[in-house]
Structure formats: C-alpha cells, structure tokens
SEPAVEX-423166 format. One record per residue (C-alpha): residue number from 0; x, y, z. Coordinates in steps of 0.02 Angstrom, whole numbers. Each point is the difference from the previous one (the first is absolute). Layout:
BEGIN
- NUM,X,Y,Z
...
//
This chain:
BEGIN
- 0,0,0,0
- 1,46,181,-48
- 2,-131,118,36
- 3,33,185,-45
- 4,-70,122,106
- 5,-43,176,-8
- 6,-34,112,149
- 7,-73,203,20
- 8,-49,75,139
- 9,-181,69,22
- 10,-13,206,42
- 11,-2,-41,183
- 12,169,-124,6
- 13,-91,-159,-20
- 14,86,-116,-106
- 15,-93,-107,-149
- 16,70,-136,-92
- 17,-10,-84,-169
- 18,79,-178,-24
- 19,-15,-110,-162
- 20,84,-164,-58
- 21,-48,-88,164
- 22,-182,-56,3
- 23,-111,-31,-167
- 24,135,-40,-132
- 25,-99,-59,-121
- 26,-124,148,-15
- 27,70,125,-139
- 28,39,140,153
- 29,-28,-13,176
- 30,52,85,170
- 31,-14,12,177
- 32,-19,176,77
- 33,4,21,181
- 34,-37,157,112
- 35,27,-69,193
- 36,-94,-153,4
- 37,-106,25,-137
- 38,49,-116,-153
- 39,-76,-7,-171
- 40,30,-118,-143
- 41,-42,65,-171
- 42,6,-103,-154
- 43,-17,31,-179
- 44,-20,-116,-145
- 45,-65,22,-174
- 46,-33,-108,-155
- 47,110,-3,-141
- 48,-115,40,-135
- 49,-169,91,28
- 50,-165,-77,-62
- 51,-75,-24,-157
- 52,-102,181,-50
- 53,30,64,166
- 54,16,186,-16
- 55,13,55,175
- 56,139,-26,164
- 57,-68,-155,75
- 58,82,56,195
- 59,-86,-84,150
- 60,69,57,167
- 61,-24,-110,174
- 62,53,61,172
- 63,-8,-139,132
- 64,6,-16,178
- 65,58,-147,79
- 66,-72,-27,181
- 67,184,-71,67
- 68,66,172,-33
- 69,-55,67,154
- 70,-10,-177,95
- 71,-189,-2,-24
- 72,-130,-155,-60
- 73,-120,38,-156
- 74,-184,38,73
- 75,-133,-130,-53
- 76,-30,-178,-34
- 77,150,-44,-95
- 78,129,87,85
- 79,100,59,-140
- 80,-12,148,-137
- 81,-141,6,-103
- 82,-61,128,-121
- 83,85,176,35
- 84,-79,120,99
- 85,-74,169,-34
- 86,158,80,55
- 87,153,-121,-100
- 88,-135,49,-149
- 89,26,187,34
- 90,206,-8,21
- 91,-4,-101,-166
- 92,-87,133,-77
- 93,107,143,59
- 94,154,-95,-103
- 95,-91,-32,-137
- 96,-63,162,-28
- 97,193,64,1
- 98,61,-134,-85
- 99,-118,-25,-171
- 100,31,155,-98
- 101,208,-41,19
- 102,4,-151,-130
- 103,41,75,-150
- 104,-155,4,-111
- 105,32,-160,-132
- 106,15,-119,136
- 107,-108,-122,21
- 108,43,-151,96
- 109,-81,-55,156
- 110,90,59,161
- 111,-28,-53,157
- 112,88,89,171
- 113,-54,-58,158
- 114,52,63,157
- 115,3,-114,164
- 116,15,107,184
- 117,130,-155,85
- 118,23,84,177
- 119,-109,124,76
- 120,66,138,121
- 121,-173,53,78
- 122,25,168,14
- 123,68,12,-207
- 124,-124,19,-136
- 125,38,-118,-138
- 126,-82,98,-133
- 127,128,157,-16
- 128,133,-138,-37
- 129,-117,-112,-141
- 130,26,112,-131
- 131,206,29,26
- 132,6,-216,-7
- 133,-107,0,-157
- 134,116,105,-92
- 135,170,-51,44
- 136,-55,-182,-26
- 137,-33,67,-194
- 138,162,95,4
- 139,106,-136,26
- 140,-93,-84,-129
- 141,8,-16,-163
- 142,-180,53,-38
- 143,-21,163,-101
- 144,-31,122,124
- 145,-17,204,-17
- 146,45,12,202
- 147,56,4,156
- 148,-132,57,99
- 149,-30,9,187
- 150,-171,37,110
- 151,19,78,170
- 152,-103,42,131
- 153,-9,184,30
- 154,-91,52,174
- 155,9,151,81
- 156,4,-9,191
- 157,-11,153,121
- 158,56,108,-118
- 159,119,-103,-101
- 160,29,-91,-133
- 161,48,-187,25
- 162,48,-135,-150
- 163,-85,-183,69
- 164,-17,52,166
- 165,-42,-151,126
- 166,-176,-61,11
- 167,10,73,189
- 168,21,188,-63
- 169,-141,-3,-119
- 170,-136,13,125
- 171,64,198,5
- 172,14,35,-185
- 173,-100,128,-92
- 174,70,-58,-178
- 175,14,-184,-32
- 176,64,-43,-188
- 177,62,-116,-106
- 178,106,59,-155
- 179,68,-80,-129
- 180,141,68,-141
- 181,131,-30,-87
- 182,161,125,4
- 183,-88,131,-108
- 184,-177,-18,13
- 185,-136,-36,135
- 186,-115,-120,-68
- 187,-115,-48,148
- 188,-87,72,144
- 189,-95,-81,116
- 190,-53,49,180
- 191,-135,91,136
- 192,36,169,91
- 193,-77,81,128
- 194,-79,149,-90
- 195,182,79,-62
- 196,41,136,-127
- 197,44,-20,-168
- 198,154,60,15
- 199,31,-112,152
- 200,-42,-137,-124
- 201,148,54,-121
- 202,109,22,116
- 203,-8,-193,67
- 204,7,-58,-175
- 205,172,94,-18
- 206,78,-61,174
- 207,-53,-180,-61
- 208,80,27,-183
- 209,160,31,72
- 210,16,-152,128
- 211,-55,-130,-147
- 212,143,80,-134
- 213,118,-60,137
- 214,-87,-178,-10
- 215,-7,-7,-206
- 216,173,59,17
- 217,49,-148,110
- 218,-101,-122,-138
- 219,107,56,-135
- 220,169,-36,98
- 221,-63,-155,61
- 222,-41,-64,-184
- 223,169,84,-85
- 224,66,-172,110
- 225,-106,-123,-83
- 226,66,-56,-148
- 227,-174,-56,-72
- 228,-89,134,5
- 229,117,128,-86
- 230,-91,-66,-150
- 231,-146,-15,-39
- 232,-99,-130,-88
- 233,-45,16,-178
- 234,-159,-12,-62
- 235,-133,20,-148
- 236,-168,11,85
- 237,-98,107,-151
- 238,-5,7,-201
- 239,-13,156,-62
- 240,-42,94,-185
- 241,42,159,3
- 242,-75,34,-151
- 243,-178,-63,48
- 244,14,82,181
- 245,3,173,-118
- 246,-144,-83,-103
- 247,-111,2,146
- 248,64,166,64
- 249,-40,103,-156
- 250,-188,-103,-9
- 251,-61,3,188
- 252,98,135,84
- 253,-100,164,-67
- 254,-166,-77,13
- 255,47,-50,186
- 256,67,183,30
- 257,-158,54,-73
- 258,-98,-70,124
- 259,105,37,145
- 260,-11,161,-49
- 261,-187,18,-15
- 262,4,-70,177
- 263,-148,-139,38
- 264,-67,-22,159
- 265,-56,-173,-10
- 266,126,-124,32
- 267,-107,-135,-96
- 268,-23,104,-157
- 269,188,43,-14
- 270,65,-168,6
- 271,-143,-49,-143
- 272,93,149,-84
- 273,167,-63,23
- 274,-44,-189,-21
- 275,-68,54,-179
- 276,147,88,-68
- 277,108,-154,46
- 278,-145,-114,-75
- 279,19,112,-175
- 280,182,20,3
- 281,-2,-212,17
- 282,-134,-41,-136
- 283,108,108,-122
- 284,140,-138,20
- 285,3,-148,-128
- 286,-41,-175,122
- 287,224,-39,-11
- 288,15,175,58
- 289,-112,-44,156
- 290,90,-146,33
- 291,174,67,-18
- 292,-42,151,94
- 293,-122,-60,131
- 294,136,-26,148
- 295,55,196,-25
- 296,-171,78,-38
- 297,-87,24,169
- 298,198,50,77
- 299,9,132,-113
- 300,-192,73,-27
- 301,31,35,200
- 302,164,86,-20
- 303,-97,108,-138
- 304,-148,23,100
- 305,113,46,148
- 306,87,147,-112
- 307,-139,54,-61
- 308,-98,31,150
- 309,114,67,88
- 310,66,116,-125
- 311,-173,50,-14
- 312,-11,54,201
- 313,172,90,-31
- 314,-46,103,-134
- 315,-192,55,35
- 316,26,-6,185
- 317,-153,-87,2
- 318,-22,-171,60
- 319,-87,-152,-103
- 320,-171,12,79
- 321,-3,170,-30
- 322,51,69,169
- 323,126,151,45
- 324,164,-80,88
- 325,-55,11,164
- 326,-188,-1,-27
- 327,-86,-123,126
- 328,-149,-109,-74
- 329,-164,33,61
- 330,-42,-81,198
- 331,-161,-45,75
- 332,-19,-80,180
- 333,-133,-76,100
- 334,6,-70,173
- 335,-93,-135,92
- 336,-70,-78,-160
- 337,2,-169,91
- 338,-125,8,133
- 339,61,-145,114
- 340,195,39,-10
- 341,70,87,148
- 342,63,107,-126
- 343,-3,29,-209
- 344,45,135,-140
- 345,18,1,-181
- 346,130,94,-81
- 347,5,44,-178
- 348,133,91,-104
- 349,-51,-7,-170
- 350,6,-214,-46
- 351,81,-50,155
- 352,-139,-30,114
- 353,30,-82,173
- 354,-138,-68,114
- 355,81,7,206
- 356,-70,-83,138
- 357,63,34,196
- 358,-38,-143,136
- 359,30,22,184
- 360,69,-134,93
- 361,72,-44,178
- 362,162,-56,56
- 363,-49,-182,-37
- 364,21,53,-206
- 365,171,73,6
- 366,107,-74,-125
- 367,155,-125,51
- 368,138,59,-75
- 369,131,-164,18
- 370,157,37,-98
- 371,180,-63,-1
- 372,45,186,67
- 373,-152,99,25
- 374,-144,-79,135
- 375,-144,71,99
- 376,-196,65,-54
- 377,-52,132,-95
- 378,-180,87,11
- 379,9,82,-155
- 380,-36,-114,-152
- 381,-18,61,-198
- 382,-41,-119,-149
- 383,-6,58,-190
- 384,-100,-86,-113
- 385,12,-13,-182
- 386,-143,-97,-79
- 387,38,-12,-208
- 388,-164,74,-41
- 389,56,175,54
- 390,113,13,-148
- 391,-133,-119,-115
- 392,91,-131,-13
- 393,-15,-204,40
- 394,117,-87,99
- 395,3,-139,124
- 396,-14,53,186
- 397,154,-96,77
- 398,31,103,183
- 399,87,141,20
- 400,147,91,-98
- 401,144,62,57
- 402,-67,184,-74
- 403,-136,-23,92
- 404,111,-35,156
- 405,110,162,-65
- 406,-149,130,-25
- 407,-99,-54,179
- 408,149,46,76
- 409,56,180,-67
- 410,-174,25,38
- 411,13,-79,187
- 412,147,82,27
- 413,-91,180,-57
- 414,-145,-24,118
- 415,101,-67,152
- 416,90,168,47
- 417,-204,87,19
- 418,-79,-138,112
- 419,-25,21,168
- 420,124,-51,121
- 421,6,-163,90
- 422,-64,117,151
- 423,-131,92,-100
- 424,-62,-173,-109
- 425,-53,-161,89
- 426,-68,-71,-181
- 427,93,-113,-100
- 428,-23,87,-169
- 429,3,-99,-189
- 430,-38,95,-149
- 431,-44,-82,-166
- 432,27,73,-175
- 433,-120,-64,-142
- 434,81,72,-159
- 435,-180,-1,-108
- 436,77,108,-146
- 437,196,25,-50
- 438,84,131,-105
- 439,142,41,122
- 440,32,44,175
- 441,-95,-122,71
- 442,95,-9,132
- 443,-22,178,48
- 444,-169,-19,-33
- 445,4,-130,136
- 446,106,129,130
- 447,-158,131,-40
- 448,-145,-121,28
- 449,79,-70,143
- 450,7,183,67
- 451,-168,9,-35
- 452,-51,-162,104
- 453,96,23,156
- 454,-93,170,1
- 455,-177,-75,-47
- 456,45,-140,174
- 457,2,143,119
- 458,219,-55,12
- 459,75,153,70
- 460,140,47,-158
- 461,105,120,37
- 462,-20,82,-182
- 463,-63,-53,-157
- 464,141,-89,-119
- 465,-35,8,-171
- 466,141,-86,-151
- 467,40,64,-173
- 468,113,-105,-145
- 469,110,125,-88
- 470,90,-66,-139
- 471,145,63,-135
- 472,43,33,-148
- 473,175,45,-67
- 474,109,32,-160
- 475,162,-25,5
- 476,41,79,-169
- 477,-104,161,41
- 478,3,33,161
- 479,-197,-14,31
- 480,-62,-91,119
- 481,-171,24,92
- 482,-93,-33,162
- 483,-173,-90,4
- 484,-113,-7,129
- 485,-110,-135,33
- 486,77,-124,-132
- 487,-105,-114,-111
- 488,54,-180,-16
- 489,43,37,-189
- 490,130,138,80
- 491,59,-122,129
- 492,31,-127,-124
- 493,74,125,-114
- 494,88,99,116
- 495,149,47,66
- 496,-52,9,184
- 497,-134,-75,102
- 498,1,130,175
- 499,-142,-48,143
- 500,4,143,130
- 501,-124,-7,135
- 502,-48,118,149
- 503,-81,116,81
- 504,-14,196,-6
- 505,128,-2,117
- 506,118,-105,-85
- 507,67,-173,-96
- 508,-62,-158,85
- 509,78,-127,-115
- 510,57,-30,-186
- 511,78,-96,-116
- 512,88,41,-155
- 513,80,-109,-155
- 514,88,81,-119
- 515,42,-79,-176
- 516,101,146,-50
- 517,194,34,18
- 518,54,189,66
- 519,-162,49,111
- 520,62,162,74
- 521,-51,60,156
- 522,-72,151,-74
- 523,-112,-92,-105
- 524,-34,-110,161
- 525,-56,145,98
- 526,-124,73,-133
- 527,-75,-170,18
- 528,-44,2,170
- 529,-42,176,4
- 530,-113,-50,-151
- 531,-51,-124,109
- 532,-51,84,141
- 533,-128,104,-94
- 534,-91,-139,-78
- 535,0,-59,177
- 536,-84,143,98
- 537,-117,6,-165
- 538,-35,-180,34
- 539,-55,53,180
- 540,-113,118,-41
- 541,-104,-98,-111
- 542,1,-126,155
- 543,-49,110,104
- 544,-169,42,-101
- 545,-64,-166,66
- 546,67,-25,197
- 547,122,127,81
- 548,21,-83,176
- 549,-38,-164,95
- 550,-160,-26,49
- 551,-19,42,173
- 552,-55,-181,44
- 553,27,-188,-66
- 554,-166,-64,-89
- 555,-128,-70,107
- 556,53,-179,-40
- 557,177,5,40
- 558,43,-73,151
- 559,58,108,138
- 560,171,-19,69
- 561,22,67,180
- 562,182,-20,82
- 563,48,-14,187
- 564,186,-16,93
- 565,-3,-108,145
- 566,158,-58,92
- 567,99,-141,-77
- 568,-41,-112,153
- 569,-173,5,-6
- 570,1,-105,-188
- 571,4,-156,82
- 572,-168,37,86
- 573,-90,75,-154
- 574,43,-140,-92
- 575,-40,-135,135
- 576,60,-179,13
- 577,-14,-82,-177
- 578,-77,158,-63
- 579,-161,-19,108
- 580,-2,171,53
- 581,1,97,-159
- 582,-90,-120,-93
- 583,-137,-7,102
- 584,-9,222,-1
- 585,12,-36,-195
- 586,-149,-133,8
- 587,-121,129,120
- 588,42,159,-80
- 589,-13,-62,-180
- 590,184,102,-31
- 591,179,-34,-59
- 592,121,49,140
- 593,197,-25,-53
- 594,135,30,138
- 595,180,7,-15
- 596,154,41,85
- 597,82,166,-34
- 598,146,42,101
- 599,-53,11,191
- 600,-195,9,-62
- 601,-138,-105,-65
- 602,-75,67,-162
- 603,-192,-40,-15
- 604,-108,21,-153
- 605,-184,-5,31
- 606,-77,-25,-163
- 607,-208,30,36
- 608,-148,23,-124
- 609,-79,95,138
- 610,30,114,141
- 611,-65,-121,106
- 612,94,-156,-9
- 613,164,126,-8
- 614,-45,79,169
- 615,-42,-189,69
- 616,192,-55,-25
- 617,45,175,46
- 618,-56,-42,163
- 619,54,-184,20
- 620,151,69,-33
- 621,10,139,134
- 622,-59,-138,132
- 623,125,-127,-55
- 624,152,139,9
- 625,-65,83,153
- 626,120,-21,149
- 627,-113,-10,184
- 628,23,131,95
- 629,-45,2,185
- 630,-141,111,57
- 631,-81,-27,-175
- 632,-169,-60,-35
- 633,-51,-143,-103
- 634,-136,-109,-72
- 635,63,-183,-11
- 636,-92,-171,-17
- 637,2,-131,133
- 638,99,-134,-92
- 639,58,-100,134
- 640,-67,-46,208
- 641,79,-75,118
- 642,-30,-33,207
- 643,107,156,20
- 644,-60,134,-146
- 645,-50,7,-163
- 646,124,52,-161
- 647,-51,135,-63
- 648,51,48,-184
- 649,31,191,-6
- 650,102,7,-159
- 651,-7,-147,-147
- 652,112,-118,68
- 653,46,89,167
- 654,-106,-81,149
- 655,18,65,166
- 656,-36,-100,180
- 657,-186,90,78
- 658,31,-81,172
- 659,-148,-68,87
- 660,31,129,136
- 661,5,157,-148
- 662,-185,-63,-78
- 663,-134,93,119
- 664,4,75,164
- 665,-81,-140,89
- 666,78,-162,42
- 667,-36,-128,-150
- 668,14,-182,52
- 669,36,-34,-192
- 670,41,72,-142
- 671,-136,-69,-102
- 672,-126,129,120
- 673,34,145,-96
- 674,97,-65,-156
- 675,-11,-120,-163
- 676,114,-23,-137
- 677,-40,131,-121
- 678,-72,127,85
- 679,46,175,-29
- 680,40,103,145
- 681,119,162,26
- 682,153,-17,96
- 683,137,100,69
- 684,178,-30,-22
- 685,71,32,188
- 686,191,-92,-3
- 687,112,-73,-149
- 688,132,-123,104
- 689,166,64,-33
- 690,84,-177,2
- 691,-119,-111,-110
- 692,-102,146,-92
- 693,-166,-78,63
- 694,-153,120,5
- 695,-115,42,151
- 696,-163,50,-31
- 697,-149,65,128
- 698,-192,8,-34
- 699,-42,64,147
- 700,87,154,17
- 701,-119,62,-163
- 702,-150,-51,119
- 703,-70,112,150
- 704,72,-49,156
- 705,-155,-67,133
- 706,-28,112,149
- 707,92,-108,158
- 708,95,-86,-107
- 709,131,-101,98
- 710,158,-57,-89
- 711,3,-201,-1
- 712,176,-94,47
- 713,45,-144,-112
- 714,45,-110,153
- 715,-187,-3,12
- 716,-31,-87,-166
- 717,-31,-177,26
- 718,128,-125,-75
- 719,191,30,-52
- 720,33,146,-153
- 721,35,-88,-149
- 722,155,22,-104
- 723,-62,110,-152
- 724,166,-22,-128
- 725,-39,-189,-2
- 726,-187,1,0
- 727,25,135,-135
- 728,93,-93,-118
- 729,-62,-171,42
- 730,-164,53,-59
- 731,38,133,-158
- 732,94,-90,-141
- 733,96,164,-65
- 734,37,77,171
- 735,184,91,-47
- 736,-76,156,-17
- 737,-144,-13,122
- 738,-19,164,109
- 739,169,53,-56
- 740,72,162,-48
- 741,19,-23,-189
- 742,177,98,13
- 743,67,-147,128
- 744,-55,-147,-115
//
C-alpha cells in the first residue's frame, strides 16, 4: 500500500484530509477525506462507452450512511440499511446539483459516484465534506471532468462568519448555508436564515468562495501525483453534421424567434407552436434523411430553440409569455377552502396552482429523526407533492422523488424560521403541498400557500413568508444578460440560472440557487436579489388581500392543547404503577394527556375536546402533586378501617391514619360507629412524622366541641393498642406510600 495524501487546513486551524490509492482500487477514482473523526469514502466509476441514442449525461449520485460509523444499530426489523432516508436524498442532491453541469457537454456515458460516511464524529456534519469527496474521487480519475469543486458550509454565528462549524454551534446561527463552486464560479446555494439582509447574503457567499478555492486548490495538487488521471480518457459519445445542424438553423430558428417574440402566455399553445415547426422542418426531409439524421435532430432543434428564445428575451427585453423582466404573473388566494382541515389555502400564480392543508397534532406525532449522525424529533413536518396531471401528463405513480424530497424542504426550511417557538407552539405542525397546476415555481408556490395555511389554523407566525424564482439570462459575446422574476419552467429549462429566494418583509428566510453559467459576478448577483426582493414584497401584498394575520383562535374542531410543569418527581405518580394512573384520567376524561421529562420538570400535554374534561385532569393533577401541609383542610374517602382508625385518602394515593380517638368528640367503642369504607368526610391534617413521613389526621377538631367535655385517657380503652405499621400493611397490598409524605418516598 501507498496511499497519497493531501492535507489543508479549514479557516479556523482544523485540519482536513484527502487520501487515495488505499481503499476502492478498482473504482476509476476514489478517496478518503477525513476532518477529526469524520471519514467519507467517495467513489467514481463510469462506463466506457455511453448508450445507444442517449443524448444526455446519464450521472446518478448516492450518499450513504452506514450505522457502524457512529457505533449505532439500523432502526427496524432487519437491522441493517435499507432505502436512504429523506436526508442522504437531500446531501446527494446538493452534489449533484454542483457536479452535472461540469461534464463537458458531448459526454454521455453513465457515471455513477457514491459517497459512503465510514466514521461519524457526532458533533461533525457529514454533508459540508460530501461534495469535496465527490470531486477529488473524479479528479484522480480518469473521467472527463470540467472541475474541482468543493461545497462548504457557511454559518454565521454571533456575529461571525464560520466555514462547517460543529453541529453544537449551529443552534446560535442566524445564516446557515451550503455553497458549492469551483475556483471561479459559485454554482450552488442552498440554505435557511433567520430573516437577514441581502447584502448579508452576499457577503456569506464570498467568505465561503474563498475557503473552498483553498480545497479545489488542494484537489489539483493531490491529482498532479496520480499518474492516471493526468489524462484523460478519450471518447466519441456524439455524431455530428455540421452542415445539417445549419440546415435546421436557417429553417426553424426565425419562426421560433418569431414566436418568442410575440410572447404567448399559454404554455400549452407554445409548445404546439414549437412542436409544429420541428414537425415541418422533419417532413421536408427525404425518409434516409430521417434515418441518418434522427439521433442529432431533437439535440440540435433544442440548442436552436434555446438561441432563439433567448436571443429573443435579450433583444426585446421582453420575456416569452409576454411579460416585462421582472413582471410577476397574476396571484389569486383563498383560505379555508377545506372545511374539515385544521387549516387550508390555495395559491395561484398564473399555472402553478398549489392546494395547502395545515393539521395540528400533539407530541405523540413528532417525527423520529434516527440518523447515523443526526437523532431526536422534530414537530415541524413539510411534504411536496407532485401528481403528473399538474403538468398534463401520464406517468406511473411509484412513491416519492428525490425533487419532491428537494422542493418540501427549501420550502420547510422557509417556513421554520416564522413558527412559533417550542415555548409559544405546543402543536406538532405538518403541512402538505398539492401541486394541482405547474408552470414554474411550484415550489414557491408551496412556501406562499403554506403561509397562507398556518395563518388560516389560528398558528401564531411571526410574519408572512412569501418565495419568488428568479432566473437568468446571459451573453457572453455581448455583454447582455437579464434578470427575470418569477421564472417559467421554459426559462428554467432554458436558462442560465434557477434563484429561489424566500422571506419575509423583513428579510431572506431561505434560498437556493444553481447556476449553469461560467463568470456570475457579484454585481449581477446582487441585482438578482434586489430584483428579488421586490417581486417578493409584491407577492405579499397580493397575499395579504385574502388573510393578513392569524386567526385569533384554532377552529372549533381542533383539539385543544393545554400545558402544565410539575416537578420531575411527581411523574412516577401521574403515571401510576403499569400506567394505571394516567390511563385511567385518559379513560374518565375522554382526553390525551402526554408527560415527559424535561430537565428537573415534568412536561404535561392535556389534549381535551372540551373545557371540561381539560379542567377534570387539571385537577387530578393538582391533587396528585399537592404536598400535605399541616393545618390544611381536606376532603378524603375512607379507604381503609381498622380497630384503631380509619385511612383516610386526602390526596390520590396519599392516605393518612384518622385515629379512633381523632373521629368524634365522644368515646367510640368502634370505628365502624361513625365510619364505612367510602365515605366522604373532611379532615384536618394536624402532624406529618418527621422520621417515617406518616400523616396524622383529626375529624374532630372541624366539629364543635360538647359543653363539659372531659378529655378521655387511652389507659381507659379496654384491650392492648394495636401496632398500626403492621396492621397497616398486612391488610393494604401497596402500602409504601401509605400516609407518607410523597417527598420522603
């Protein structure tokens, strides 16, 4: 064995590592980097030649978790890794996204990179490190590769900037980011903020720039060592005709121009438009033509249709539905359209349409997050859904995609910094995003009608978030370039940037941003947002036609949720042996009570229907925590007699000794005179023992003393006293708490 390794240090002295020519020899490139004791394993393979017709980059990227990385067993049944989780989908995204527009454009053979977290330091985030294995594992390949890249994470925390900060210091960060670049260019952005500045925003995208050039630095020495890679393989992926590409060109291209130009609103009738100038350029061609040119045809009609339309936007300023650059498509909104959801809202933006429902749970539906790294419950859940029909298509429902996965969560993580705090919300909260209609920005439609929702539940937002799509359009030659606001899926597709900013008037909440384009300048970056902020607070507005604020109150048919602290060692007593205690509240009150330990308390959620059954735990709950106090008054039921006094249960489970001498004023002969088991009679608490916690109680002192009344000696009671401890326990089956002090148990 003779690994090479490569080390840099991180902005704050912490040392990363990149080592190849150890593990995964076989695989065309793979590494090992390390930060503490956080390993990854990244491997890259691809197939000599691409597929037959295939016209595209075939690139599948898989980040894995194994459980033995942090000395933890798989959850479930089988006990090992199954399908990967909603969050290994997400970090595989993040490379992807950065990795897909850097194969150079004429290649076309399957690649696969997968990256596999080894060793897990719990307090290290694996996913600022996924992207810097993916990409040195293809640059000390031989795979044709436009890179290196690195992703960081860029958080800002009190006040400064911090590149893949611990997991520890992000609980205090106001900007939480993932970027993604090469040495030049930033190509991703992903990440939530706590209502920052635009300019705040910038500025965190330049700190991270700088740290990952020192990684894609360290990429390039570390494969100037590996023989293999300093060249590359050779390939032939595509046949081309020059000539017949500027056939096509000199057919299709005006007519497509033509109609970009025109701008048509109706994403339906343009693509008839553009289908049928393809479908006349074609039947012009002899049946060999066809054949012979059939593998280049639909490649180059898009490149055509590409220049066109964007040439189009560049020179009438104008964009191909007819819109101004940063021209925002007509909204409508409605709220509580579904009568029996805690909450609902529809949000339209010309043909993306999303239908949002809010429900309201308890801690009982918090979500289990089980991870190799990240563990614990979440209250806050969102889900995207993305049924073909809203873009008129058929296709086989098979679960959901990893885009649906992707947009749920921008828009999760643009609602999250609004809600309530865990102080102010006791509600588990899951939003669900029908996308009905799709012409772009659905996912922003989703942020807005999830807005909408929380506000049509009665959940106390702090502000309204609303989400815009701006895209791009550039020429290199010329200089132009312009800014769109709220993108249609033909500009995202054609586009040089795809920008999601969300927030509130206050500030940005989250984005993410892909760019396909080389030499985005900082300048043009900042018109962007700027541009972006604009459509947002216009976005608002038309929101706020249709709700402003919460409702003051849930809707009648959401349960309530009422919370109460009790000390932490009083649980035990609520809860009862085997549960009997709070089951049988939960069985008489018709409620849902939930109790857990939170640092020196006990945390109880009363979930009730009514006021009623909320105030009837309420007060089993004050009787079970209440500590006797002498002098004090109660009304307790006879649960227990005995020659010498009755036991008297004052508090639920606390019984106190009423001693035959302590029942009436008069001398009773037995018990049984004045007293049966369950009666109901008031008692007063006169003496708590100091030694074994037991509890006095006297009857008589709440009854009128009789005139002449002459105190009676208990050397005049016939027979010998009994011994109460052993008659007492003899005779009650769960006596360790009997007529005890709770505290001395």
């Amino acid at each position: 064995m003779n690994p090479i390794t490569k080390t840099f240090q991180l902005p704050d002295g912490r040392e990363v590592s990149i080592e190849t020519g150890r593990l995964a020899k076989q695989a065309d490139g793979s590494v090992v980097v390390r930060l503490g004791d956080t390993m990854l394993l990244a491997t890259v393979v691809a197939r000599q030649e691409a597929g037959e017709n295939i016209d595209f980059m075939p690139l599948s990227v898989e980040y894995r978790e194994k459980y033995a990385a942090s000395g933890r067993f798989p959850g479930g049944f089988f006990k090992r890794e199954t399908r990967p989780s909603d969050y290994e989908v997400l970090i595989s995204r993040l490379v992807d996204r950065v990795l897909r527009p850097l194969f150079p454009d004429n290649f076309h053979a399957e690649v696969q990179v997968i990256i596999t977290l080894i060793s897990a330091d719990k307090n290290i985030m694996p996913d600022a490190l996924a992207g810097l294995a993916a990409s040195a594992a293809l640059a000390v390949s031989d795979i044709p590769f436009l890179g290196p890249i690195s992703e960081v994470r860029v958080a800002r925390i009190n006040g400064q900037f911090t590149i893949n900060p611990n997991i520890s210091e992000l609980a205090n960060a106001d900007i939480d980011m993932m970027v993604g670049a090469s040495i030049d260019n930033i190509m991703m952005v992903e990440g939530e903020m706590k209502e920052v500045s635009e300019a705040d925003m910038v500025e965190a995208l330049r700190f991270a720039h700088e740290a990952i050039k020192v990684q894609c630095q360290a990429q390039i020495e570390l494969a100037s060592q590996i023989e293999s890679s300093k060249v590359k393989r050779v390939y032939c992926h595509e046949v081309n005709d020059a000539e017949y590409k500027e056939k096509m060109h000199a057919a299709c291209y005006d007519k497509i121009y033509a109609m970009a130009a025109k701008g048509i609103s109706d994403k339906h009738e343009r693509k008839i438009i553009l289908e049928s100038v393809k479908a006349e350029f074609v039947s012009a061609l002899t049946e060999e033509e066809k054949a012979k040119y059939a593998p280049m045809t639909g490649r180059y009609y898009h490149s055509i249709e590409k220049e066109a339309i964007r040439n189009a936007t560049l020179d009438t300023r104008l964009r191909v539905d007819g819109r101004k650059l940063d021209q925002i498509r007509n909204i409508w909104t409605s709220v509580d359209y579904l009568p029996a959801a805690h909450g609902s809202a529809i949000f339209t933006r010309g043909e993306t349409q999303s239908l949002t429902s809010v429900t309201l749970g308890t801690k009982l539906d918090e979500q289990v997050i089980d991870g190799a790294v990240l563990e614990g419950k979440t209250n806050f859940m969102l889900h995207y859904n993305f049924p073909p029909f809203a873009t008129k298509e058929v296709k086989p429902i098979r679960g959901i995609g990893r885009r649906e996965i992707g947009h749920g969560n921008l828009a999760l993580r643009a609602l999250k910094p609004i809600l309530p705090t865990d102080s102010d919300s006791l509600y588990t909260i899951r939003i669900v995003s029908d996308i009905l209609e799709s012409n772009g920005s659905s996912s922003m439609a989703t942020v807005c009608a999830g807005t909408l929702a929380l506000m049509d539940a009665g959940v106390k937002i702090r502000r309204p978030v609303s989400g815009i799509a701006m895209g791009l359009i550039t020429d290199s030659k010329s200089k132009k370039y312009a800014v769109l606001s709220d993108i249609l899926g033909d500009e995202d597709h054609l586009g040089d940037m795809d920008f999601k900013v969300c927030g509130t008037s206050d500030g940005i909440t989250a984005c993410q941003m892909d760019i396909k384009v080389d030499g985005l300048s900082y300048d043009i970056l900042t018109e962007a947002l700027e541009q972006a902020k604009r459509g947002r607070l216009h976005i608002l507005g038309e929101m706020a036609k249709t709700i402003t604020e919460p409702r003051a109150d849930y809707k009648p048919f959401v349960p309530r949720i009422t919370q109460v602290k009790i000390p932490r060692e009083f649980i035990g007593a609520i809860i009862g042996p085997g549960g009997k205690i709070i089951q049988e509240m939960q069985r008489e009150t018709g409620t849902t009570i939930v109790i857990e330990e939170v640092g020196e308390f006990g945390v109880i959620d009363i979930v009730a229907d009514n006021v009623a059954a909320r105030d009837a735990v309420l007060d089993k709950i004050k009787r079970i925590v209440s500590v006797p106090e002498v002098g004090e008054i109660y009304k307790g039921k006879v649960k227990n007699i005995q020659p010498f006094g009755a036991f008297i249960e004052i508090l639920p489970n606390q019984d106190g000794l009423l001693h035959i001498s302590e029942i009436e004023w008069k001398r009773l002969e037995k018990v049984e005179d004045a007293l049966k088991v369950g009666d109901e009679v008031e008692v007063k608490l006169i003496d708590v023992d100091s030694k074994t916690g037991k509890l006095k109680l006297s009857r008589k002192v709440l009854l009128p003393k009789p005139e002449g009344y002459v105190e009676h000696k208990e050397s005049s009671r016939s027979g010998p006293r009994p011994d109460h401890r052993s008659d007492h326990r003899s005779d009650r089956p769960d006596s360790r708490s009997e007529h005890r002090h709770p505290r001395n148990d």
